[in-house]
C-alpha positions as CSV (number, residue, x, y, z in Angstrom):
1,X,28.6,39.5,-26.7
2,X,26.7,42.6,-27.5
3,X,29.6,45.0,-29.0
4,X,28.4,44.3,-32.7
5,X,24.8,44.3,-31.9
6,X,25.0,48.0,-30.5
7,X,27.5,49.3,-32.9
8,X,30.1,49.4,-29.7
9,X,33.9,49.2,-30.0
10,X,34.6,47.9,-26.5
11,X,32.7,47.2,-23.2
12,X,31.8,51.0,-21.9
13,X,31.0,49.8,-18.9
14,X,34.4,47.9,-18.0
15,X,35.0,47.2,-14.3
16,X,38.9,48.2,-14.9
17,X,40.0,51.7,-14.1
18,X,40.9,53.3,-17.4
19,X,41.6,57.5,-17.5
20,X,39.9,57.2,-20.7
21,X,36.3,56.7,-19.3
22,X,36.8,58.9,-16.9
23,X,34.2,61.4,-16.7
24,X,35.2,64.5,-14.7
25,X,31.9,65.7,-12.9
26,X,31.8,68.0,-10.6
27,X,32.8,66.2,-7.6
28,X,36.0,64.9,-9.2
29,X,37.0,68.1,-11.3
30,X,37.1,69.6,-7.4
31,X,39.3,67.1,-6.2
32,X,41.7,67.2,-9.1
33,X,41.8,71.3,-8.9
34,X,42.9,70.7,-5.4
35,X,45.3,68.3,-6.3
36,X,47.2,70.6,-8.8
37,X,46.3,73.9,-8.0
38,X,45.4,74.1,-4.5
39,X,47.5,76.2,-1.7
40,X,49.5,73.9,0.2
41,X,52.7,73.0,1.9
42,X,55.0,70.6,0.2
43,X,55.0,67.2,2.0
44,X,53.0,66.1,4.8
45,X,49.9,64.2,4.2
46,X,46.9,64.6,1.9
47,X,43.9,62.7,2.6
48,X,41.3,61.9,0.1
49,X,38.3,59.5,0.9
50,X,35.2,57.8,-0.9
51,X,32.9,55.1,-0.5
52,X,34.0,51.9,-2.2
53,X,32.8,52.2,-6.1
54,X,33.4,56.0,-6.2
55,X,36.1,56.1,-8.9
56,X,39.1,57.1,-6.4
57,X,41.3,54.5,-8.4
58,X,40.5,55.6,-12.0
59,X,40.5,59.6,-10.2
60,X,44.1,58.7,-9.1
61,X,45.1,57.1,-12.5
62,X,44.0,60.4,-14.1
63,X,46.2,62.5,-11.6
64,X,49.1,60.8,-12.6
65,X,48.6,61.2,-16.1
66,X,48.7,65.1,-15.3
67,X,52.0,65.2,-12.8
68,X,55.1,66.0,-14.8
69,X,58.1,63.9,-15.5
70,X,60.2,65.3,-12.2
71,X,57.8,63.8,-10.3
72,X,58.3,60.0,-9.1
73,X,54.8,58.3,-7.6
74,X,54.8,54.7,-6.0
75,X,51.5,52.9,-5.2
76,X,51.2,50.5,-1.9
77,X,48.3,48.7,-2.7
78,X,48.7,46.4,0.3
79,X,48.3,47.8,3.3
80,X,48.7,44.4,5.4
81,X,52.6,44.8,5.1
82,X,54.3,46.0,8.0
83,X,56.3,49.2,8.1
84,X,59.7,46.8,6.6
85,X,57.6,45.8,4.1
86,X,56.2,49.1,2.5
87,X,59.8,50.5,2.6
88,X,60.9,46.6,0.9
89,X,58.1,47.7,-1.5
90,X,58.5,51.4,-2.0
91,X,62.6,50.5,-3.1
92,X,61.2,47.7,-5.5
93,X,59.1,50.1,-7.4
94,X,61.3,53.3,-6.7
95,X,64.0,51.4,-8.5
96,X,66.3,52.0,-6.0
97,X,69.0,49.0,-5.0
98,X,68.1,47.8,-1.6
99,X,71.1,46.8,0.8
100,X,70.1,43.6,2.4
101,X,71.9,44.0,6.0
102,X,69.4,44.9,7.9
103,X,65.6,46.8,7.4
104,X,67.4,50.1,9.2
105,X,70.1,50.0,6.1
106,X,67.3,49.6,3.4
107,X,65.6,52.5,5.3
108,X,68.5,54.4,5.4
109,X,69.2,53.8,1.2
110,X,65.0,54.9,0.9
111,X,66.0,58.5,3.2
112,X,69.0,59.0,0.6
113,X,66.7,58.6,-2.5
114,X,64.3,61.0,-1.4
115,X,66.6,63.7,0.4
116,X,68.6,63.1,-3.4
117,X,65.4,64.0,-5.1
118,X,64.6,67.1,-2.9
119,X,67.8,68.8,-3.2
120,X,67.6,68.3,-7.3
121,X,64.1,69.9,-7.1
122,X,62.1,66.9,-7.8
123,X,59.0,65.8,-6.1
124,X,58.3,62.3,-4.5
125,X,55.0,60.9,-4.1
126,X,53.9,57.7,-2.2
127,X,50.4,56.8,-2.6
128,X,48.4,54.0,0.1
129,X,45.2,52.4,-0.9
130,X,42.6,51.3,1.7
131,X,44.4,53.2,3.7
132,X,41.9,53.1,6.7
133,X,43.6,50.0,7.6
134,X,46.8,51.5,8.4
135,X,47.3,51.8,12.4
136,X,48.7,54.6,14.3
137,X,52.4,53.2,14.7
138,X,52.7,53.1,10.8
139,X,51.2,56.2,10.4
140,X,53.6,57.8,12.6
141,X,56.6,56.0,10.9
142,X,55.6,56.6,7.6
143,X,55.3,60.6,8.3
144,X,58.7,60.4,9.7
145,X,59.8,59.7,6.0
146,X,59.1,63.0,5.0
147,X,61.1,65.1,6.8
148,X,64.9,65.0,7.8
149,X,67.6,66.7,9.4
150,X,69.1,69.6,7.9
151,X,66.6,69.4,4.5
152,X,64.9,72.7,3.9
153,X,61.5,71.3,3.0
154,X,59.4,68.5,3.3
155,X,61.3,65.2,1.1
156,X,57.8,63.9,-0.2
157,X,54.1,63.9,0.1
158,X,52.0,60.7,1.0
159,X,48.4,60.5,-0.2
160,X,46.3,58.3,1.8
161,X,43.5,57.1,-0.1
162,X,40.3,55.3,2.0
163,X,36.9,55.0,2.3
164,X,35.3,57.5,4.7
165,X,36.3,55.7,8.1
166,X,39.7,56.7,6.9
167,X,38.6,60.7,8.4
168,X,37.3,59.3,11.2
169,X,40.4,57.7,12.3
170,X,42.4,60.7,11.3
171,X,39.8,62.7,13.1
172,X,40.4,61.0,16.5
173,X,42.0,62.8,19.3
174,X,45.0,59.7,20.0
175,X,45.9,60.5,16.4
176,X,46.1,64.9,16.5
177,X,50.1,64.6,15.6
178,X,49.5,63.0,12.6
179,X,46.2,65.3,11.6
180,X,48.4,68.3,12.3
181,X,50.7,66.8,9.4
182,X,47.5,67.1,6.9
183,X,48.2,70.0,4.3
184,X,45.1,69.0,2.5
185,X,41.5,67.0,2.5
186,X,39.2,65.9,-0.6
187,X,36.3,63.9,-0.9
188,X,35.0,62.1,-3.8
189,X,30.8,62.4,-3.7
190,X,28.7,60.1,-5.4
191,X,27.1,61.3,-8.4
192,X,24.0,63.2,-9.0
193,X,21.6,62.4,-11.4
194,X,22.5,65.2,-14.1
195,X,26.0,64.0,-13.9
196,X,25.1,60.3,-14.0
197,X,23.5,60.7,-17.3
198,X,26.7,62.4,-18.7
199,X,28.6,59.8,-16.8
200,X,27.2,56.7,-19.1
201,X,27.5,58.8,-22.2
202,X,30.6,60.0,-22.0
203,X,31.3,56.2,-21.5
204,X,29.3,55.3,-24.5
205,X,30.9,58.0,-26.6
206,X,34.6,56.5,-25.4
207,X,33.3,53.2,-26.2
208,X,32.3,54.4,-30.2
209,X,28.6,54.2,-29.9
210,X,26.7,55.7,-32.6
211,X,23.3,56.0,-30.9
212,X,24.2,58.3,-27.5
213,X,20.4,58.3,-26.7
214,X,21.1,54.1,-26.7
215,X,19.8,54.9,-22.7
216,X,16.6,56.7,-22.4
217,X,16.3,59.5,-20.1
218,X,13.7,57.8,-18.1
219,X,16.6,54.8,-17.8
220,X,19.3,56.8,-16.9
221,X,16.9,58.1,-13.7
222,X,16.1,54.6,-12.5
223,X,19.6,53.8,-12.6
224,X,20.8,56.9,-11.1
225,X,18.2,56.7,-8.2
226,X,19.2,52.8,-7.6
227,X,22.8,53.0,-7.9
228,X,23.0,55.8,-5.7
229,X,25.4,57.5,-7.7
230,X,27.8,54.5,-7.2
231,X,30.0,54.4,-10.7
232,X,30.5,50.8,-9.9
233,X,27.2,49.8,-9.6
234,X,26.1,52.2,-12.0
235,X,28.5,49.9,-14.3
236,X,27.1,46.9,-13.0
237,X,23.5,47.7,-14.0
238,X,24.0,49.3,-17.5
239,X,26.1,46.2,-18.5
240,X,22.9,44.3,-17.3
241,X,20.7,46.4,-19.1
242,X,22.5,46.3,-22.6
243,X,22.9,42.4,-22.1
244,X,18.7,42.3,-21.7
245,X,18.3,44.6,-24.3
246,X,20.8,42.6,-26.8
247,X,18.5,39.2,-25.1
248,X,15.5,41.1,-26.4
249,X,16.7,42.3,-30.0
250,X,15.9,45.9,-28.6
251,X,18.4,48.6,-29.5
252,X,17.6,50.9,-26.9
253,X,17.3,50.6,-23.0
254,X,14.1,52.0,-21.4
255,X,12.8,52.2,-18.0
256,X,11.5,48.5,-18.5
257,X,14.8,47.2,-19.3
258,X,16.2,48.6,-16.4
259,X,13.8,46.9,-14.1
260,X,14.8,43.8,-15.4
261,X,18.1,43.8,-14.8
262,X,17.2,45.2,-11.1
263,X,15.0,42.5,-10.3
264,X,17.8,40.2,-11.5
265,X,20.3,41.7,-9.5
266,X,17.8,41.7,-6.6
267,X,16.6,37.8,-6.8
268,X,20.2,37.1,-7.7
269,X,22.3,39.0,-5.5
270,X,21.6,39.2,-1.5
271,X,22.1,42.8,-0.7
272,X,23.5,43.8,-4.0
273,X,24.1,46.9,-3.2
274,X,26.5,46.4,-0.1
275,X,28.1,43.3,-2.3
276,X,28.8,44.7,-5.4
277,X,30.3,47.9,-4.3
278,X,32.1,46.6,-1.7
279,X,33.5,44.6,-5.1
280,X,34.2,41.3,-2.9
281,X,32.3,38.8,-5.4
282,X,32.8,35.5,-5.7
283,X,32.9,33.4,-9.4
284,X,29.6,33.2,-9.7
285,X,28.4,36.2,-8.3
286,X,30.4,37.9,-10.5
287,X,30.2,36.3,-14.1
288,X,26.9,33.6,-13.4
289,X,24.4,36.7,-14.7
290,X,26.8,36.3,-18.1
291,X,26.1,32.7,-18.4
292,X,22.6,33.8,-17.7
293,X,22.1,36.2,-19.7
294,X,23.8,33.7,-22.7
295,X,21.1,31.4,-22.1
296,X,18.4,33.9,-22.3
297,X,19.8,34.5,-25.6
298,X,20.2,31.4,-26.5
299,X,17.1,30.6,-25.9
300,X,15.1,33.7,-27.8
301,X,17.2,32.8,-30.9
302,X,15.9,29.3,-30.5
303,X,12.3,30.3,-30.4
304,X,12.9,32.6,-33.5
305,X,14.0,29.5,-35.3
306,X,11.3,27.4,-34.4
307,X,9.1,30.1,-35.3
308,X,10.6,30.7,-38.7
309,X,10.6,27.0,-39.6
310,X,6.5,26.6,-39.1
């Protein structure tokens, strides 16, 4: 709706994870020097956390980019499945041929894979999402997967990826086995102010702007401050902002623009904050500010047609 009017190539503040945006401040260059660089055993468990809206997904896009072709990664995304299922999902994307006898066969053909793998010097990676939800039994089951008797090394790392009630589970005492297993920890912070001003203009810049100062400073620190450093809200907000701004034929956000869009997310949205990073919106919670925002200018292009025809 507002590409042309801006000069934009795309939307720079697209909800989808895409590497391309990503903007590595200082919080996520940490975690990805960990990652590929940091002293650890091979296999076991690493643990990295965030609140909801952080960038963990687009952070873990990025990481895969970087791994090298000897390396095979699966993500479980769905961590409702029981133990059968994960391994019914981890040989569906592994590509491997799953036996249909009996769940301990198709575990047995997963074991084979990976032990394969190890001895040819190749690493295996299994990544879980939300994985805060996982209980102790499948924790225990799924660390089991790593090791196996007679290999000389660990057969693959897991990454468990969660928001921060993730450590606190790990953290208590019924669950020390499985914390002992941890080779490494990371955190994903919220941004700062200095880096969520780079943060939307390195997404501007992706995006082909051609005016980087298209957010004023004064704009970037109301969104920073009410965002909390969120990148999902932040994303939320500047797509409100440049849909105001576009409503209002101005070609740059300022601190007044900004307000707008917060006091329609406010009157709008109860508790925005909690709703939109927790990213559970409904239809109209998610697109009814678009139609909004339409009409508003639909409406402005109206009255400059009425006022051009007196």
């Amino acid at each position: 709706m507002y590409l042309s009017f801006f000069g934009l190539n795309e939307n720079p503040f697209n909800m989808t994870p895409d590497p391309r945006f990503l903007y590595i401040g200082s919080g996520h260059r940490e975690v990805l020097d960990q990652f590929q660089h940091g002293p650890r055993e091979r296999g076991g468990f690493i643990v990295l956390t965030g609140k909801a809206g952080t960038g963990k997904t687009t952070l873990l896009r990025a990481l895969h980019q970087r791994l090298d072709e000897d390396t095979a990664v699966s993500y479980v995304f769905n961590t409702a499945l029981s133990f059968d299922g994960i391994v019914e999902w981890l040989l569906e994307d592994l590509g491997i041929a799953k036996p249909e006898e009996s769940p301990e066969r198709r575990l047995a053909a997963l074991r084979r894979f990976l032990l394969e793998r190890e001895r040819a010097g190749q690493k295996t990676i299994i990544i879980i999402d939300e994985a805060q939800n996982l209980d102790a039994a499948r924790l225990e089951r799924i660390s089991l997967l790593a090791t196996a008797e007679g290999a000389p090394s660990k057969l693959l790392e897991v990454l468990l990826v969660g928001q921060p009630e993730l450590a606190a589970k790990i953290d208590h005492p019924a669950l020390r086995h499985i914390r002992r297993r941890i080779s490494l920890r990371c955190h994903v912070p919220p941004l700062g102010t200095g880096d969520t001003h780079e943060y939307i203009r390195t997404r501007l810049q992706v995006a082909g702007a051609p005016d980087m100062a298209l957010f004023t400073d004064r704009a970037i620190r109301r969104i920073a401050r009410y965002s909390g450093g969120i990148p999902r809200l932040i994303n939320v907000l500047a797509d409100h902002c440049l849909l105001f701004a576009y409503a209002d034929h101005k070609r740059r956000v300022d601190r007044s623009i900004v307000s707008q869009a917060i006091a329609y997310l406010d009157e709008t949205m109860s508790a925005p904050r909690k709703v939109l990073v927790a990213g559970d919106l409904g239809f109209w919670d998610r697109f009814g500010w678009l139609f909004a925002a339409a009409g508003v200018a639909l409406a402005s292009a109206a009255v400059g047609f009425f006022l051009r025809s007196c």
